[in-house]
Structure formats: structure tokens, C-alpha cells
N, C-alpha and C positions, 0 to 999 in steps of 0.2 A: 744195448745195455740191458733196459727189462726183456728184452728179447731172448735172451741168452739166458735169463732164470725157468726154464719150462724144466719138462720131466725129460730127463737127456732118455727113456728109455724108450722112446719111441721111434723115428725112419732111422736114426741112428744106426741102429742095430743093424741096417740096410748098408750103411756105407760098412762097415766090419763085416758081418755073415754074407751079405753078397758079395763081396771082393772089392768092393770098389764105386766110387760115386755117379761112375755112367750109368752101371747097373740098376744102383740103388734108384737112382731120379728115375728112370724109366719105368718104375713099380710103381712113385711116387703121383696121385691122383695130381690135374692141374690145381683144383678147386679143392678147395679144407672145408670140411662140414663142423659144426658142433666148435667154434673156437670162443672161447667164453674170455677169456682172459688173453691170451695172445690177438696179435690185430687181425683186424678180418681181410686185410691186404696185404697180409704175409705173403712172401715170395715161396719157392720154392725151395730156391740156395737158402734165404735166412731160415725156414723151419726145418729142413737137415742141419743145419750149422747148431740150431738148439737142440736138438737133437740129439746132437754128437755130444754137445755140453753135458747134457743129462747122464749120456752112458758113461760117460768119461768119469764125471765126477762120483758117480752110485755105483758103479762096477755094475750094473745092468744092462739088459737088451730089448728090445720093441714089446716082447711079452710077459713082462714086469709090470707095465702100463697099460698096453694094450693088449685086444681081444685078438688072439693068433695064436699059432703053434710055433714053439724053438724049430728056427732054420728052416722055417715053410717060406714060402716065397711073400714077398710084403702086399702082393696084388691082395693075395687069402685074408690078410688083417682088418679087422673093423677099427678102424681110428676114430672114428664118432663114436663107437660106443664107452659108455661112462661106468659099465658094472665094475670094475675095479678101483678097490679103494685105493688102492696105490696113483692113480690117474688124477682122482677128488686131492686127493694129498700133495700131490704136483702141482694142482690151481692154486690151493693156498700158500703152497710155499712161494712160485712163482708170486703171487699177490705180494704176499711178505717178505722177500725179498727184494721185487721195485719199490715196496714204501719207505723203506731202509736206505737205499740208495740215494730215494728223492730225499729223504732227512739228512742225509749226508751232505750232497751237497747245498741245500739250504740253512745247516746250520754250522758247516766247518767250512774257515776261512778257503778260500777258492784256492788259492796255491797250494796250501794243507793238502786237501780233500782230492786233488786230480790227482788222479789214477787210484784210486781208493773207490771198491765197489765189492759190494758181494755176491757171491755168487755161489751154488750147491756145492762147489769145492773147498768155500772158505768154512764150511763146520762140517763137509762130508768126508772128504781127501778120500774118495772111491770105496768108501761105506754105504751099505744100506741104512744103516743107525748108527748115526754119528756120536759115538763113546769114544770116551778118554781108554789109556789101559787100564789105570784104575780101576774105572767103574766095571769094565769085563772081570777082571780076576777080583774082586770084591766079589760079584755075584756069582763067579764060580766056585767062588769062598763058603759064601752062606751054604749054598746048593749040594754040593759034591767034597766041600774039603781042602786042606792044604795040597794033596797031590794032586788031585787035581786041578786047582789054580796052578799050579807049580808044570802042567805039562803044558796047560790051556798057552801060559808065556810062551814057552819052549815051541807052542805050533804056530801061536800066530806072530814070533819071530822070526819062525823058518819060512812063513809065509808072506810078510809082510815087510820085514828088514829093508832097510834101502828108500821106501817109500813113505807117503804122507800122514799115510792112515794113523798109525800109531806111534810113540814116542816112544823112545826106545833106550835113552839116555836114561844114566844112572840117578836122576833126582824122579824116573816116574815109581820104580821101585823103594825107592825111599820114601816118597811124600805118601806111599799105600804102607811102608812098615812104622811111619810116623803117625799116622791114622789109627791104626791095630792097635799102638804101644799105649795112646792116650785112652783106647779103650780097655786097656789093663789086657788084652789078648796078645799076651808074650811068645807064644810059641808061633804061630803064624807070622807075628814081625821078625823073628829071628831069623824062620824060614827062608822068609823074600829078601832079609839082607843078608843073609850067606850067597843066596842065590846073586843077590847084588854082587857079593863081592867079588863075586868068581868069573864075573863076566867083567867087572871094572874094579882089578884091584889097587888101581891108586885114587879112589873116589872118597875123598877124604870127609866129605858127610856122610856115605856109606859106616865109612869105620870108627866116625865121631858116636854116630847112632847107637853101633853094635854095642862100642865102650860104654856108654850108657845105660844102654838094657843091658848086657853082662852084671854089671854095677847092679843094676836094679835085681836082675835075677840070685845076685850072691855071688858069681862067679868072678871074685877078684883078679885072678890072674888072667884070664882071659881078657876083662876089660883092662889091665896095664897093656896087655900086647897092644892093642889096637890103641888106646892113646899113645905109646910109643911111636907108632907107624904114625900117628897122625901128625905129633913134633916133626918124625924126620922128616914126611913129605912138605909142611909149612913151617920150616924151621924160625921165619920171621915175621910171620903172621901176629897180628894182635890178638886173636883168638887164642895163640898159642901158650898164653900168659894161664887163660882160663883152666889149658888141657893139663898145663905144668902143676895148677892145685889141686886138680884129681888126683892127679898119680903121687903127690904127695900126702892126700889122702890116705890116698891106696898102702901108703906108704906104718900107716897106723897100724896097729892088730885089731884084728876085725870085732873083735867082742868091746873094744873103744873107740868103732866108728860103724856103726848099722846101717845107717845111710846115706846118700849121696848129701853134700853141702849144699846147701839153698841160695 
């Protein structure tokens, strides 16, 4: 259990770059130098098997952590040496993740809490820096701009789709164009929800959103489109009662109704 929280970047890399775990074990020293945190009667199968955890979960290889060359043979590698901070940052997570563990199960009911445990996977999903998508296309917001946030998705969907790392579901583009909107930055949330829309067009908080900032922006008929869509697609939603006052709203001449109903 704490065993399995190290830095997966280390002999790991051995069982993947050398083909295979005959291989790898036969690089693998009998005797571990320098184990600070792991036990000092670590086997050899349980410290590949951490190992393997590490790279598995950080999309890393033995030379992320340790002192060696990509795809040099594991004999070449210094695993005792400590000059990388990535290594130091492996102890304490490892630390901090068996104390989490041991608080688990010491304060959630036994039945609860079995098979509940964390591990570099449960906030890494084969990240090096475990970010939301949010917080990526946020910082490539401030940084570079709406087009670029706008490719930055586009790559690391093509890259990423399918798997853990990132969310990819139509509420993570919304809860960043619902972010944007409360900070009065309209153009950038319009951005991400057209983008929303075009990849999930029956995502009916997508198109609740849009109808509102349309609304907000002036653009009346654009926002009746999208609360229309939004009726048809929850036609008996209790929600729907709300969508039906807008558009009734909408329904006013605009110089006797300036803004949205409160």
C-alpha cells in the first residue's frame, strides 16, 4: 500500500525501455542504497512494482528521477543519488500520501474505507502536474490569448481523448465559460461555448449559458435560438418553466426590457 506511493520514475522505466522484467531485474542492484522513506527490506519485485506505479501514473521514465541517460542501460543509473528535485518531491509525496491512507483508514468506518486509497494516480491520471483543464486553458488565456487557449484544447484532446488526465465532458468548458462570464470577460466565454457547442450540441447548460450571455451581450435573437433548443431538448424539466420567462421576455421590445429579469 505505502509501497506503491514512490516516484513510479525510477527501475520502471526498465521494465518498458528494456523490454521486459527479466531484463529489467537483471540491471536491477540486489541491495538499495540511500532508501529514506521506502523500507530498507524492500524486495526487488515490490521496488519495480513501485516503480512501475510511478511511471504509470506521471507518464515518466527512470530519468525524470534519477541520475542516468534516456534508454542507456539501468546498470549506468545512480539510484542513490538525490541531486534531482524531482526525486526529493517523490519522498514527500510518497510520505503524504501513506499519511492520507493511514487517516483513512483510522477515521472512515472499515467497510466504508476498504479499498479506498490514494495513490499518484488519484490527482496525477499520467500527468506530470496534476491540472484540471480549466486551470491549463485559463493560463493559456492570461498568456497567449483566446486562440490560443482555443488550439491549446484542440491538442491536448487530440492527445489525450479517451484517457484519465483530463475531462473532456461538456461541463469542463462551461464551468471555465461560467468563470470568464462572472468576471464580465464576454468574449472569451462566448469563445469556449461555441467551442462547447460544436463538439456537444445537445448540452443543454452549454446552450442555457450561451442564452444568457447573448441576453447579456444585447444580442436578443440569438439568445431566443438557444432557449428554444433548450425547451425542446427538456421539454418537462422544471427548469423549463424559468427558460419559458425569458423568452417571454424576449418577447418585449427591447427599449421596455434592458435586462435580464432578476
Amino acid at each position: 500500500m505505502i509501497i506503491r506511493e514512490w516516484s513510479r520514475s525510477g527501475v520502471v522505466a526498465a521494465v518498458i525501455a528494456c523490454g521486459g522484467a527479466g531484463l529489467a531485474g537483471a540491471q536491477i542492484p540486489d541491495a538499495f542504497k540511500n532508501l529514506q522513506v521506502l523500507p530498507q527490506g524492500i524486495s526487488k519485485a515490490e521496488l519495480v512494482e513501485t516503480m512501475k506505479d510511478f511511471t504509470q501514473g506521471l507518464d515518466v521514465r527512470c530519468e525524470h528521477c534519477h541520475v542516468g541517460e534516456a534508454g542507456a542501460p539501468l546498470a549506468s543509473f545512480d539510484f542513490a543519488a538525490d541531486s534531482k528535485p524531482a526525486k526529493l518531491t517523490a519522498r514527500t509525496m510518497l510520505q503524504l500520501t501513506g499519511e492520507i491512507n493511514r487517516l483513512l483508514a483510522a477515521k472512515l468506518d472499515r467497510g466504508t474505507a476498504r479499498g479506498i486509497e490514494v495513490t499518484c494516480t488519484t490527482c496525477h491520471h499520467g500527468l506530470q502536474v496534476p491540472q484540471t483543464l480549466e486551470q491549463v486553458l485559463a493560463a493559456v488565456l492570461e498568456q497567449e490569448g483566446e486562440t490560443a487557449a482555443v488550439a491549446k484544447y484542440h491538442a491536448l484532446r487530440g492527445e489525450y481523448y479517451g484517457s484519465a488526465a483530463y475531462d473532456f465532458s461538456p461541463e469542463s468548458l462551461a464551468r471555465l465559460a461560467q468563470e470568464l462570464t462572472a468576471q464580465q470577460r464576454f468574449e472569451p466565454a462566448l469563445r469556449f461555448l461555441q467551442l462547447n457547442l460544436e463538439l456537444h450540441p445537445d448540452s443543454v447548460w452549454t446552450l442555457f449559458q450561451l442564452a444568457e450571455l447573448e441576453l447579456q451581450r444585447g444580442d436578443r435573437e440569438a439568445a431566443r435560438a438557444h432557449y428554444q433548443k433548450v425547451i425542446e431538448l427538456q421539454p418537462d424539466e422544471s427548469s423549463s418553466a424559468f427558460v419559458k420567462q425569458r423568452l417571454q421576455q424576449l418577447e418585449a421590445p427591447a427599449d421596455e426590457d434592458s435586462a435580464p429579469p432578476r
